[in-house]
N, C-alpha and C positions, 0 to 999 in steps of 0.2 A: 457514374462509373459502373451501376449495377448493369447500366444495359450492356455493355463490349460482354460481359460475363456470362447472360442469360441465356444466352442459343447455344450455351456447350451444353446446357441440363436437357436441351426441350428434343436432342436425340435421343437419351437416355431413357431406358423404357422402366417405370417404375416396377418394384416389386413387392411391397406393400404402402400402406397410407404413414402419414405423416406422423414420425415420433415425440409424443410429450415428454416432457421428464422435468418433475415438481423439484422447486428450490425451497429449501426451508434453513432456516438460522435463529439460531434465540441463545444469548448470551447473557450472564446475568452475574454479577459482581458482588463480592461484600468486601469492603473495607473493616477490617475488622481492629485494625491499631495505625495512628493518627501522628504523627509527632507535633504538628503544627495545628493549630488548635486557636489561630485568629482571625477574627473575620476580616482581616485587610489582607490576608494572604489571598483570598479568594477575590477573581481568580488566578488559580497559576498561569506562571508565567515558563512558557518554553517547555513545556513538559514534566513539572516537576509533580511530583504523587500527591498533589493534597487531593484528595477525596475524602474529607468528611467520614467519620465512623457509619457506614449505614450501608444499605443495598441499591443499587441499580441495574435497570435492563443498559447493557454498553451496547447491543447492537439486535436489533430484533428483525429479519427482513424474510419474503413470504416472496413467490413467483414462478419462476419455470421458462423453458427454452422449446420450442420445437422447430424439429426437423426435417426437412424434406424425405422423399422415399430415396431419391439418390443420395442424399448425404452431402451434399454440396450448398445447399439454404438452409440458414436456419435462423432466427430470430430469438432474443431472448427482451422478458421483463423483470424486473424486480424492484419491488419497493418496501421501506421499512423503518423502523427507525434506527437513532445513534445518539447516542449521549458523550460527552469529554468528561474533563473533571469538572467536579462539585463549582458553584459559580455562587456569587453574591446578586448577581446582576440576571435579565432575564432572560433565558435562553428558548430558542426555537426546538422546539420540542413535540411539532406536529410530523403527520407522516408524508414521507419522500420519494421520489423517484431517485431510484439508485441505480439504475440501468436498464435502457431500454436502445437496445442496438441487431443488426442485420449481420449477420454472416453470408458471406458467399465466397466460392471456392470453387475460385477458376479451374486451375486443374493440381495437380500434385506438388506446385514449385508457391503458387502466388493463392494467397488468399485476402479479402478486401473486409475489412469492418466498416460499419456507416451508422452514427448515432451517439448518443450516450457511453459512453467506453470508456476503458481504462488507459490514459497515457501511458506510454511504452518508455517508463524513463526509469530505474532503478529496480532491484529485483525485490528486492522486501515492500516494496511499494507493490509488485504484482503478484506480489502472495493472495492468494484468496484470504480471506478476514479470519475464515475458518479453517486453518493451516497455523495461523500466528500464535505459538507458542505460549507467550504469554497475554493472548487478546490485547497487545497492542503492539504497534511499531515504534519503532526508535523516534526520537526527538527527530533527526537528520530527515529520516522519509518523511517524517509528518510536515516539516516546513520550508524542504528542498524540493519535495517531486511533487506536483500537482499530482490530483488521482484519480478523478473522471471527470471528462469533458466532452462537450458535442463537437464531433469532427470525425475524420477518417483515417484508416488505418491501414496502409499497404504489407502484408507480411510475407515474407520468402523464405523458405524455408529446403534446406535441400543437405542431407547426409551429414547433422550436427550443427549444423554453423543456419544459424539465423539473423536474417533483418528485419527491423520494422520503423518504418517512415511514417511519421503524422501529421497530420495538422489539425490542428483546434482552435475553437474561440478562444479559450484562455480567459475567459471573465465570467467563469464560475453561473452562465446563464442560461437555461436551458432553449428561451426562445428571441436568440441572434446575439450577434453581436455588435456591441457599440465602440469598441476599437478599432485603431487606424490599422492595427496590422493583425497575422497570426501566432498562435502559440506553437510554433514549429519543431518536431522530437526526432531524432535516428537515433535507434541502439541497433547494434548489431552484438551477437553472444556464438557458442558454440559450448556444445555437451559432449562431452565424454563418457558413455557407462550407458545403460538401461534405466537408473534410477529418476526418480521423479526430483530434478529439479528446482520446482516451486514448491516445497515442501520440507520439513525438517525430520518428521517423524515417521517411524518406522525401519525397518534394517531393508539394506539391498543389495545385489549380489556382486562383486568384485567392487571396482570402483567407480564412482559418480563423481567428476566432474566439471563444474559450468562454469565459466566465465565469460563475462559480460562488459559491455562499455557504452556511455548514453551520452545524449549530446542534444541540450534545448535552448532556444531563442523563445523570447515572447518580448513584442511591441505592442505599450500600454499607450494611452493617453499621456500621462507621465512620468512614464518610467520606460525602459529596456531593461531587458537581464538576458544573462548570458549563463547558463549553467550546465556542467560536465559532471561525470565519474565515473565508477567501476564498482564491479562488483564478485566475489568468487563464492562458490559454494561446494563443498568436497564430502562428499558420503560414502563410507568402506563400512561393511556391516552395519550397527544400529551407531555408528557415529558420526554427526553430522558437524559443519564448523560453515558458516554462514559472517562473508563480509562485507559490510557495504557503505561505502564514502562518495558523499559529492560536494561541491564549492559551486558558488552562483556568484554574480557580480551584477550589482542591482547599479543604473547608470540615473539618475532623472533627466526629465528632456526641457525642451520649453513648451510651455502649457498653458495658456489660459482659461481650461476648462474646468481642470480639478488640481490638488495640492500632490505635489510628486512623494511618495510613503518616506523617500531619503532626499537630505538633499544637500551630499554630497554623493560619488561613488562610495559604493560598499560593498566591502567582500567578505563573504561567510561561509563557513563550513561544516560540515559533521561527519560524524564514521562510528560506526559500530560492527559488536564482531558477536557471535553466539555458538557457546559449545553446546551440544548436547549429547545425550547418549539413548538408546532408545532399549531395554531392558524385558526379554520375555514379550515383546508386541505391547504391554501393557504400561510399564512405566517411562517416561520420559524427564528425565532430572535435567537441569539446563543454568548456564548463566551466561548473562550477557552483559557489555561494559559498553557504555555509548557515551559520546561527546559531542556537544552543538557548541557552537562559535559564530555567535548573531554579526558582530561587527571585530573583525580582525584588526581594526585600527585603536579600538580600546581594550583595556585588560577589564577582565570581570564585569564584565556589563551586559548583563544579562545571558552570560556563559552557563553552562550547565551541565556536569558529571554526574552517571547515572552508573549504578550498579545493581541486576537484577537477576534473583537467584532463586529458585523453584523449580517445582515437580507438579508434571503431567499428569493423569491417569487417563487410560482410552479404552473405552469397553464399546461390548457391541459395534465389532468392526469400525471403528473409531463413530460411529454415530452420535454416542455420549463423554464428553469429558470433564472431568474432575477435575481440580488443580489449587496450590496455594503458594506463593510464592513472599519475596521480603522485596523491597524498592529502597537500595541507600543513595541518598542523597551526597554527592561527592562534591567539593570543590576544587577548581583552577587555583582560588587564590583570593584575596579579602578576608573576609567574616563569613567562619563556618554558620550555615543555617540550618536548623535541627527540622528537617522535614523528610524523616523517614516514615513509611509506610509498608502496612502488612494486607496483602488481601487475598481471598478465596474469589474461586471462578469458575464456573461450571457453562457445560457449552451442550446442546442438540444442536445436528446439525442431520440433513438429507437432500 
């Protein structure tokens, strides 16, 4: 696809050399109060806060992008690590490629990504990592929206209103794929305002905003799923309110090759919503209330209410930030489980 693109650049008379620009990220957590405090908790299940009283890096990643002299190619790498919650068991804990994909940009309307990338499916899912309020995403994006995969990206873009069509492997592998079919994505969105969109913090002038809606297919070996939603995001001065729900329908097929993950149909959902406020450039106070819903066919089984409430701090033009927040553990319905949690969080970022 990059070829139909590349003979609109090679009239374009450059005017300087090729732009670098360094990526850096370093995250780094303490769990400073614990409620659950057994080791057969570990690990959690569906997002619940056990993390162990103790420190870790959640997400460390090093790289940089560069740019042609016209601004229409550009390439980016990065790699680094990531950690979840604390684990019994033993976790992959070496370093990773986190992205390595092609920009090109045909003209003003169509741009093409090719590589490594971020699927175009839910907006809290396309938050940059180092945007996310509370360095982490809600249960729902973490187990509804894949969130980098090798494949392509058609994006269009013209006076607020966006589209972007994908296709991907869909089997989490960076060299090919061994499925019968693709991981296939449309969202289409549109913005209202000047404000920055994928982002919660900071004030901006009049009003912001976006709403969004997505739409994925993936054919496994054993499986199909079908998954939809939306999403809205509204900022008027330093106050922002971020919402985002999706449902998938997980189908098994017939398979002689591997165990289908369900095997019946199954349908699951989640949604979460986030207020914050953003105070003098420097504080940001926030709480967010999310719900996941593994299998809608049973009650409490393995459902999960989340309640999460904390404060920002962003110094040096948000390059450094502080923060500490509380995690309560809500339930649907059964036997309440005592697994709340308190943690501290500090973020460089460039």
């Amino acid at each position: 696809m990059l070829l139909f693109v590349l003979p609109a650049f090679a009239s374009e008379a450059p005017d300087e050399g090729p732009d670098f620009d360094p990526y850096l990220l370093a995250q780094v957590q303490a769990t400073v109060f614990d409620m659950d405090e057994a080791a057969q908790g570990d690990p959690a299940g569906y997002g619940d806060p056990e993390d162990d009283m103790g420190f870790k890096v959640r997400r460390g990643r090093v790289g940089g992008s560069l740019t042609d002299e016209t601004g229409r190619l550009s390439g980016s790498v990065i790699v680094g690590v990531s950690s979840g919650f604390d684990a019994f068991s033993s976790r992959d804990e070496g370093v990773q490629l986190i992205e390595a994909a092609m920009h090109a940009q045909a003209n003003d309307l169509i741009g093409i990504d090719v590589g490594l990338t971020k699927v175009p499916y839910g907006r809290e899912n396309l938050f940059s990592s180092s945007q996310l309020t509370f360095q982490e995403r809600t249960v729902q994006a973490n187990h509804l929206a894949p969130f980098r995969e090798v494949g392509a990206v058609v994006d269009i873009q013209k006076s607020g209103a966006r589209v972007r069509i994908g296709a991907f492997n869909g089997n989490n592998s960076l060299f090919g794929d061994d499925d019968p079919g693709l991981l296939t994505t449309a969202r289409a969105e549109y913005t209202l305002g000047d404000g920055d969109a994928y982002s919660t913090y900071g004030t901006v002038e009049g009003l912001t905003l976006g709403v969004g809606g997505d739409f994925l297919y993936n054919m496994e070996y054993a499986t199909s799923t079908m998954g939809y939603g939306g999403d809205v995001i509204v900022r008027a001065g330093g106050l922002s309110l971020l919402l985002d729900g999706h449902a998938e329908s997980i189908k098994p097929t017939a398979s002689d090759i591997t165990a289908p993950g369900v095997l019946a149909q199954t349908m699951r959902w989640g949604a979460g919503g986030q207020l914050g406020y953003t105070v003098n450039d420097t504080w940001e106070p926030a709480a967010r209330f999310e719900i996941f819903d593994e299998d809608t066919s049973t009650s409490d089984n393995n459902d999960v209410m989340l309640g999460t409430f904390g404060v920002t701090s962003h110094w040096w033009d948000d390059h450094f930030r502080l923060g500490a927040g509380y995690v309560l553990r809500l339930e649907r319905g059964g036997t309440a489980v005592s697994n709340d949690s308190a943690r501290l969080w500090t973020q460089v970022s460039f």
